[in-house]
N, C-alpha and C positions, 0 to 999 in steps of 0.2 A: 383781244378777244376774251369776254368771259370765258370760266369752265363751268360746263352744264352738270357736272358728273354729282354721286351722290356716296363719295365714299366713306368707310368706317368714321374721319377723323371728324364729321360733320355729322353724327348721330347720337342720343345718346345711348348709350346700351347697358351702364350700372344701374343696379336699384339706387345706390346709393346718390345717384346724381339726379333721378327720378324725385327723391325724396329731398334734395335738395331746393330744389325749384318747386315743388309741393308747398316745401317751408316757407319760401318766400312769400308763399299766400297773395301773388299777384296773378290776376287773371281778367281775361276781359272773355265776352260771347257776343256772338249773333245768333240768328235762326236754325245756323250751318253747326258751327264749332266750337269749342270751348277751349281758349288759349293761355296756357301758364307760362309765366316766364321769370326770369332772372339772369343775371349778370354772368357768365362763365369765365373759363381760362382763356380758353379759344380766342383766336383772334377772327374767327367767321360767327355765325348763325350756326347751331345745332339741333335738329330735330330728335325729338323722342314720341312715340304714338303711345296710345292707350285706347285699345277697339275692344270694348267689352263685347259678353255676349247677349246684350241686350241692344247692341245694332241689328243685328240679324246672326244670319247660320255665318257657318264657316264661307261658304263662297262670298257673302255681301260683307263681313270684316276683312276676307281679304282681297275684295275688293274699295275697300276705302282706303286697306295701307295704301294699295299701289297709288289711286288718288293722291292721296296724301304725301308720297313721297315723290310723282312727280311733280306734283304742286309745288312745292318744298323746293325744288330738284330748278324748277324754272324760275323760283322769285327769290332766290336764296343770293343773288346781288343783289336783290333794290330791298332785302330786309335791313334791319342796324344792326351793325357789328357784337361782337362780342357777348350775342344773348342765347341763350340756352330756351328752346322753348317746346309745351310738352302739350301736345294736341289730343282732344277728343271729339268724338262726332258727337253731335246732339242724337238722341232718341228720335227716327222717324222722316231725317234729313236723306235725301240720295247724294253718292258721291258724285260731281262733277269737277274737273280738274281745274274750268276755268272760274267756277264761283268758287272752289276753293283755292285758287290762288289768289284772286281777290281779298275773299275772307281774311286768307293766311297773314298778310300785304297789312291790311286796316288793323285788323287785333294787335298784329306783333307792334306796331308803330305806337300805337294805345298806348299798351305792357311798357314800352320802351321809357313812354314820358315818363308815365306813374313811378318806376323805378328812376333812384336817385343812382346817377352814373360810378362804377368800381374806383375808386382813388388808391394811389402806390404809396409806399412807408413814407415819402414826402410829403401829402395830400396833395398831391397835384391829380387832376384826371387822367384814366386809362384812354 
């Protein structure tokens, strides 16, 4: 039975790891979201958000975390392993949990090819 749960070791919460995935300069969008990724330690999927204040007031950012995290929360088995990925809403989009888990699903898969897989001091792949 999968775990559905969303907890700390699956998020990111550093700036520094923010800025990480930043660097990697990989990203894909749709209408919905705008999805940054790169490769982590992790051996799961990990979210980090970024809801500025130019989605709306305080209720409709946080109303897109929760969105966003149970989106996250339900596709975070069928995402690919080992990828750190840093979410933002487009300008003008409403949250829905099920186009955004779609969204979440197609972009991170995207991100995934574009990115060339982590290799260990052997070269072999992670």
């Amino acid at each position: 039975m999968p775990r559905f749960s969303f907890p700390k070791s699956v998020r990111l919460l550093k700036s520094s790891e923010f800025e990480r995935v930043f660097q990697q300069r990989c990203s894909a969008a749709d209408g919905l979201l705008v999805v940054h990724s790169a490769f982590g330690t992790s051996t799961q999927p990990r979210l980090g958000m970024v809801v500025s204040r130019r989605c709306g007031n305080a209720v409709l950012r946080n109303r897109w975390k929760r969105c966003l995290r149970e989106a996250f929360r339900l596709a975070q088995n069928d995402l690919p392993r080992r990828l750190d990925l840093v979410v933002l809403p487009r300008r003008g989009a409403k949250p829905d949990v099920v186009r955004l888990q779609s969204s979440l699903q197609k972009l991170a898969s995207i991100n995934a090819s574009k990115l060339s897989p982590p290799c260990d001091a052997s070269g072999e792949n992670l």
